[in-house]
N, C-alpha and C positions, 0 to 999 in steps of 0.2 A: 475140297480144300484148294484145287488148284482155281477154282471160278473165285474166289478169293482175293487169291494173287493177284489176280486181272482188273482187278479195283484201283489198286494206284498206276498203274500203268494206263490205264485207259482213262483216269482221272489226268494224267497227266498231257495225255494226249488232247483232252478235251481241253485244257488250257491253253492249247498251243490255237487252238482255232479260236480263245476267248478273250478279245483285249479288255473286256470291260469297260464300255464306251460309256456304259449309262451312269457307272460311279462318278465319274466327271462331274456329272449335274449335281451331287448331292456331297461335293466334296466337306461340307461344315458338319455336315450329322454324323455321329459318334455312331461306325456300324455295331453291330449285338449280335452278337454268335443264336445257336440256337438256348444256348444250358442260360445262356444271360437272360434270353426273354424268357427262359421256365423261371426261371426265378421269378422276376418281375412279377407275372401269370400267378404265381404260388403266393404273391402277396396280395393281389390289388386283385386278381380274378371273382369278380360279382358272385358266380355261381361257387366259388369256396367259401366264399366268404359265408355264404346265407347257408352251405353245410358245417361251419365252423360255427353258428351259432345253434343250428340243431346239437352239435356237441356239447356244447354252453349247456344248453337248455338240458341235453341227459344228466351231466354233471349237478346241477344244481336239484334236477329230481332226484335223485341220489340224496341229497342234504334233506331235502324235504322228509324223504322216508327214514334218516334216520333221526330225524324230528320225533315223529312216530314213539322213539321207545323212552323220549321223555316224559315222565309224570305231567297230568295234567292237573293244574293247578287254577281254580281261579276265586277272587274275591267278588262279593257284592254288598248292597245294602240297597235298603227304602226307607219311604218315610212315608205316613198317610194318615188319613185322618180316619179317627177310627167315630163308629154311632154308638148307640145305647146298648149298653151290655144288657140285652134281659132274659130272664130264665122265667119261665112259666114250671113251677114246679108243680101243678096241680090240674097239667093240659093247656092248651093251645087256646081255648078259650078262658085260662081261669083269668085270673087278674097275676101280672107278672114281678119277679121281684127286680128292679133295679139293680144291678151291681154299679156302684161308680167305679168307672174308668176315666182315663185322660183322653180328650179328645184326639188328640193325635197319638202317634207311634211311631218306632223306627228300629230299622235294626240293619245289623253288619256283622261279615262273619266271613269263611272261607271254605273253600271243596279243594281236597286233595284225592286224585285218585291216579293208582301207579300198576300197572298191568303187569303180573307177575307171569303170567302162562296162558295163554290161547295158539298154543299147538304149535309154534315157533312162525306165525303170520307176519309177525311185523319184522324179523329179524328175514324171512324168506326175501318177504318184500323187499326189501334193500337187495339182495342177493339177484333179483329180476331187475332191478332199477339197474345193476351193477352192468347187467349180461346185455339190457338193451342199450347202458352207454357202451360195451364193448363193439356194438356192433352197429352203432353211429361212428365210430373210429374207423371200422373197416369201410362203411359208405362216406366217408373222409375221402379214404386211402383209396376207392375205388374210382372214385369222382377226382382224383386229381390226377391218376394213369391217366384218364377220360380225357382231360382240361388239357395234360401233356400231350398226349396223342393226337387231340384237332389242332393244337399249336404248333406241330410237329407239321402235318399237314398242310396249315397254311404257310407253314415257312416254308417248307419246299416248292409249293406253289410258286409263293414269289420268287423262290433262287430258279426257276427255273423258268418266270415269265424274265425276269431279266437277263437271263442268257440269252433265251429267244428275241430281247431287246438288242442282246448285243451283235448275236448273228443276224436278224435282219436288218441295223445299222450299217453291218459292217460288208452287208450282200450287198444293200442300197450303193453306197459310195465305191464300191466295185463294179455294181451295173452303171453305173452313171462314168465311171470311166472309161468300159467296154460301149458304151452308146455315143460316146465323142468318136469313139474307135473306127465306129461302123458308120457314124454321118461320116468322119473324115474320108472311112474307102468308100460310100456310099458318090460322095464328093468327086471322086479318083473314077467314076463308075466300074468299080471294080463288084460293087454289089448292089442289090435288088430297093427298091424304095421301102418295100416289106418288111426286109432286115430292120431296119428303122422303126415300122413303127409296133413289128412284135416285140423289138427291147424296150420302147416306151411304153407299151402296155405290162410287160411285167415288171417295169422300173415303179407304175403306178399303184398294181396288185401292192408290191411290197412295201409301198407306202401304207399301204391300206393297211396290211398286216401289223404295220408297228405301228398305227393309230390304235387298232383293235388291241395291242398286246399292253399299249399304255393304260390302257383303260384296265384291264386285269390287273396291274401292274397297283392300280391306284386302289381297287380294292380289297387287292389279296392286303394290302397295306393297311387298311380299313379294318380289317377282321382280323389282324393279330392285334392293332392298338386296342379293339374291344374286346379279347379276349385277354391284353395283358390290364384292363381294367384302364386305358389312359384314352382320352378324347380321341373321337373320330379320324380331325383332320391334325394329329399330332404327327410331327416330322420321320418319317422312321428309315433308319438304312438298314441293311444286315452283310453278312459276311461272305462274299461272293464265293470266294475259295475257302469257308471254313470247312475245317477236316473233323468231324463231327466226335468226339471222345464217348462213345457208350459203354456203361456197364453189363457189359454180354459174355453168354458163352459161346463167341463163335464158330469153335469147331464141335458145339455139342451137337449132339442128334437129335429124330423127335422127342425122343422117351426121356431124354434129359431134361427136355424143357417140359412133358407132360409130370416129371416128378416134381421140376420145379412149381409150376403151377399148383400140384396139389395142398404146397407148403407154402405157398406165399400168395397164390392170387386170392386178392381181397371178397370176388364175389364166391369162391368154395369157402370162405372163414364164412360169411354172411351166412349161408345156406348151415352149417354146423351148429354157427351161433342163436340159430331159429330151434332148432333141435335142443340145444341147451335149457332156451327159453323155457318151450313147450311141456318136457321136463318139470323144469322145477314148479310151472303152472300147476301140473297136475295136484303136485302134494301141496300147491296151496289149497287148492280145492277141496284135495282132501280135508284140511286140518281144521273145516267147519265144524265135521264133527267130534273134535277133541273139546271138554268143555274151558273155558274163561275164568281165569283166576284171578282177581287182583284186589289191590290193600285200598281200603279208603280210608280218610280222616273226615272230619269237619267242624267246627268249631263257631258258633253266633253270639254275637253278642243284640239282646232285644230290649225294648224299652215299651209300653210296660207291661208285665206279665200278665199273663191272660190266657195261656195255654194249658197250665197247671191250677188245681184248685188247690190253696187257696189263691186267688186272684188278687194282684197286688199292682201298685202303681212304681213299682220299683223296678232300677234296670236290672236285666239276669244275664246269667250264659250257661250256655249248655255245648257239648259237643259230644262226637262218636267216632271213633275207632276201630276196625274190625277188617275182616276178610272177606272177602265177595266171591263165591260163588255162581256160576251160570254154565246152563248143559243147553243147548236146543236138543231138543228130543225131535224137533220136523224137520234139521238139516239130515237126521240118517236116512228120512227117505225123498226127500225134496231135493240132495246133493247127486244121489243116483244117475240121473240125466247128464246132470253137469258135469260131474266125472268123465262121463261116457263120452259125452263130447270133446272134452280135452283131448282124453285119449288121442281122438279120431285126428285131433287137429295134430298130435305129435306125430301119431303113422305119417303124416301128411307130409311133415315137415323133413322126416326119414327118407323118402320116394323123391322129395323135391331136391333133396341134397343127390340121389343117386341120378337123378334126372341130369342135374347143374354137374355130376361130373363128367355124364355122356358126353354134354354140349360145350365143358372146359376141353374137352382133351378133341373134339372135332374142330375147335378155334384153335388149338394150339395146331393142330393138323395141318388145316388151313392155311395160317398164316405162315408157318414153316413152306411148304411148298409154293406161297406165294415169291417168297424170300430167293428160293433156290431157283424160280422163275424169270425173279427180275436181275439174279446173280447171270443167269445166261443169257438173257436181252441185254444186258450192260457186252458182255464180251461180244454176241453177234453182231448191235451196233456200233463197237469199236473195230471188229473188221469188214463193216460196212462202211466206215468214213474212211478207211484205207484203199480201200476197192475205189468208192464215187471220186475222191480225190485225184489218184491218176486215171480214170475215164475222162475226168471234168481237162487234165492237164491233155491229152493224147487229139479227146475230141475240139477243144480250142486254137491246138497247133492245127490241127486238119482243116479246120474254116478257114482259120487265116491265109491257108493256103490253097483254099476253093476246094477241098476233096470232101467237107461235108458240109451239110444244112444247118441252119442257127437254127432248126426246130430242134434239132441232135443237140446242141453245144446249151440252150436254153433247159430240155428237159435233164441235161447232164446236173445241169447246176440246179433246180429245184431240187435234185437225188440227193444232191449231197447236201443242203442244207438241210432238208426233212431227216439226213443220217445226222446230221447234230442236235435236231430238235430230238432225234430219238434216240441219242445216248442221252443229252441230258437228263430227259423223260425216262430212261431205266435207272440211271445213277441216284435218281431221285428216289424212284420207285423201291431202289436196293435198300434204302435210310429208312422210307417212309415203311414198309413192310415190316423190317429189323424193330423197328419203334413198336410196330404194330403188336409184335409178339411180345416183344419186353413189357408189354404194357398188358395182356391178356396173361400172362404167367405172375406179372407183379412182381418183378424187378425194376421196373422202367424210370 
C-alpha cells in the first residue's frame, strides 16, 4: 500500500521537470482524456462494430427459430389441359371407351400442418439459438476489454512520447545555452576546443532524438484515430496531466482479483456457456428418437371431376383433417454414434473450461505482479531523478570551476534525462498493467 502512495508524489515531481512544450503547437485541438476516447472507441471502433452485428445476426436467429413453432400453412393451385379420358375395359388392346371430359382443368386449395410433439426439437432449438446469443454477448464484452486495453496502450504511448518531446526540447534549449557557455570560456581560453564540439555533438544527437520521437509521436496518433474509428491524419491532442479515474480494487490482492475474474471475466462465461451449449445438444439429439406428432388439414377445390367414379364435368371439393403420426424406427440405431459424439464434445467443453480457469488465474497472476513491479520502478525512478539532479547540479559547479571534465558533467546530464524518460516509462507502465488486469478479470 505504501508503493501506492508514491504515485502522486512522484507524479508530482514528474511535473515539475514537465513544462509541456509540445501542447503549444496543438493549442486549437480539444485534448480527450483517456475514458473520452473509450467512449469514442466503443462507438465508431470497426472491429465492434462487425462483433455487434454478429450480435444482430444471433438475435435475429433466435426469431427465426421461433418461426419454427408456427403452423405451416400454404396455398396453391393449376390449371392444365387435360387429353382423352379412356378406359379399355376389356384390356389394353380391346377398343376403349371414351369418357368425355373438358379439355382443360384446374384447381386450388390449401395445407395446414401444425406440429404438436416431436420430442420438444423446435422449442430446444430456440433454447440453443438463446445460449449461442448469450454467448455472442460475452464475445461483445470480451472484444471491447480487448479494444479498451490496446487504446489504453496506445494512449500511454503517446503521453509518454510527448513527455519525451517535452524533456528533450527542453535538454535541447538548455544544451544550447551551456554551449554559448563553453564557446564563451572556450573564447576566455579558459577551456579545451573539445569542450566545444563534444556539446555540439550531443546538442545534434538530441536533435536527432526529438526528430525520431516526433515521428512516434505522429503514429501513436495514427493508431488511436484508427482504433477510435475516425480518419488517419484526423487532428488529435490528449491530456498531458490527466489523472486517470479507474474502476479498481486497489488494495485487493491476487485472490481478490482471481475471484473476481471467475464472476465477471467474459472469456470464463464463454468457456461455461460452451458447456451449456453442449448440454442441451445432447437431448436434441437425443429426441430423434421420440416419435412426430402433428394435426394436418387440407381442403381443394377441382374443376372437373375425374378422380371419383362417376366422372363429371363439374367443379368439387374435397378436404381432410386428421392427426399425423411418425416413429423412425432407424433413428434408434443410426442416432447411437451421434449421441456418443456429442457426448465426447461436451467432456470437451468441461476440460476446456477447467483448462481456461488454469490460464484465467496465471493472467491474473501475471498481470498482478507485473503491476506491483511497475509500482516499484515508479518509486526507484523517482529516487533516481532526485540522486542524477543534485549529481547533474554539484558536477556542473565543478567544471565551471575546472575541477572536473564535461565528459563527467555531459554523461551526468544524459543520467538524468534517461531518469525521466524512465519514471515516465514506469508511471505509464503503472496505468498500462492496472488496465491490463482490469481488463483480464472484466471490470475494465
Amino acid at each position: 500500500m505504501e508503493q501506492y502512495k508514491t504515485i502522486p508524489i512522484l507524479g508530482i515531481l514528474l511535473l515539475l521537470f514537465t513544462p509541456s512544450i509540445y501542447a503549444q503547437h496543438i493549442e486549437n485541438v480539444q485534448p480527450l482524456s483517456l475514458e473520452e476516447i473509450w467512449k469514442v472507441a466503443e462507438k465508431n471502433n470497426r472491429q465492434l462494430k462487425l462483433y455487434d452485428l454478429y450480435l444482430q445476426q444471433s438475435k435475429i436467429e433466435i426469431l427465426e427459430a421461433k418461426d419454427r413453432l408456427l403452423p405451416e400453412l400454404s396455398v396453391g393451385g393449376d390449371i392444365k389441359l387435360n387429353s382423352r379420358f379412356l378406359i379399355y375395359d376389356n384390356g389394353l388392346f380391346s377398343s376403349p371407351q371414351d369418357v368425355p371430359v373438358k379439355g382443360y382443368g384446374y384447381g386450388v386449395g390449401y395445407n395446414l400442418n401444425f406440429n404438436l410433439y416431436n420430442g420438444g426439437k423446435d422449442k430446444r432449438n430456440i433454447a440453443l439459438k438463446k445460449e449461442e446469443e448469450t454467448r455472442k454477448q460475452y464475445e461483445v464484452d470480451l472484444q471491447k476489454h480487448s479494444v479498451k486495453y490496446t487504446v489504453a496502450v496506445a494512449y500511454f504511448d503517446l503521453y509518454k512520447f510527448l513527455h519525451f518531446y517535452d524533456f528533450l526540447d527542453a535538454e535541447i534549449e538548455a544544451e544550447k545555452k551551456q554551449l554559448r557557455l563553453i564557446e564563451s570560456l572556450h573564447k576566455n581560453g579558459t577551456i579545451l576546443k573539445s569542450d566545444v564540439l563534444r556539446t555540439s555533438v550531443k546538442l545534434s544527437q538530441l536533435e536527432l532524438d526529438l526528430s525520431d520521437v516526433k515521428k512516434k509521436i505522429e503514429i501513436a496518433k495514427q493508431r488511436l484515430n484508427i482504433l477510435m474509428g475516425r480518419e488517419n491524419d484526423t487532428e488529435l491532442a490528449i491530456q498531458h496531466e490527466d489523472i486517470i479515474e479507474l474502476n479498481a480494487i486497489t488494495d485487493g490482492d491476487y485472490n481478490d482479483y482471481v475471484d473476481i475474474a471467475f464472476n465477471r471475466s467474459p472469456e470464463y462465461k464463454m468457456v461455461n456457456s460452451d458447456i451449456k451449449w453442449s448440454e442441451l445438444n445432447i437431448k436434441q439429439i437425443k429426441a430423434t428418437r421420440f416419435p412426430k406428432v402433428s394435426l394436418y388439414a387440407n381442403y381443394n377445390y377441382n374443376y372437373p371431376q375425374i378422380s371419383f367414379y362417376p366422372y363429371s364435368n363439374d367443379l368439387w371439393g374435397f378436404g381432410q383433417a386428421g392427426i399425423k403420426v411418425q416413429y423412425s424406427i432407424d433413428d434408434l440405431y443410426k442416432s447411437k454414434h451421434t449421441i456418443a459424439r456429442a457426448q465426447v464434445v461436451s467432456t470437451q467443453a468441461k476440460e476446456k473450461a477447467e483448462m481456461k480457469k488454469d490460464e484465467i488465474s496465471l493472467q491474473v497472476k501475471e498481470a498482478y505482479l507485473q503491476q506491483q513491479q511497475a509500482l516499484e520502478s515508479v518509486e526507484t525512478a523517482g529516487q533516481n531523478i532526485i540522486k542524477t539532479t543534485e549529481t547533474v547540479r554539484v558536477i556542473r559547479s565543478s567544471y565551471l570551476n575546472q575541477e572536473s571534465l564535461l565528459t563527467d558533467l555531459l554523461e551526468a546530464e544524459n543520467a538524468l534525462l534517461e531518469a525521466k524518460f524512465n519514471l515516465t516509462t514506469a508511471q505509464t507502465n503503472v496505468k498500462v498493467s492496472h488496465i491490463r488486469l482490469l481488463a483480464i478479470v472484466g471490470i475494465l
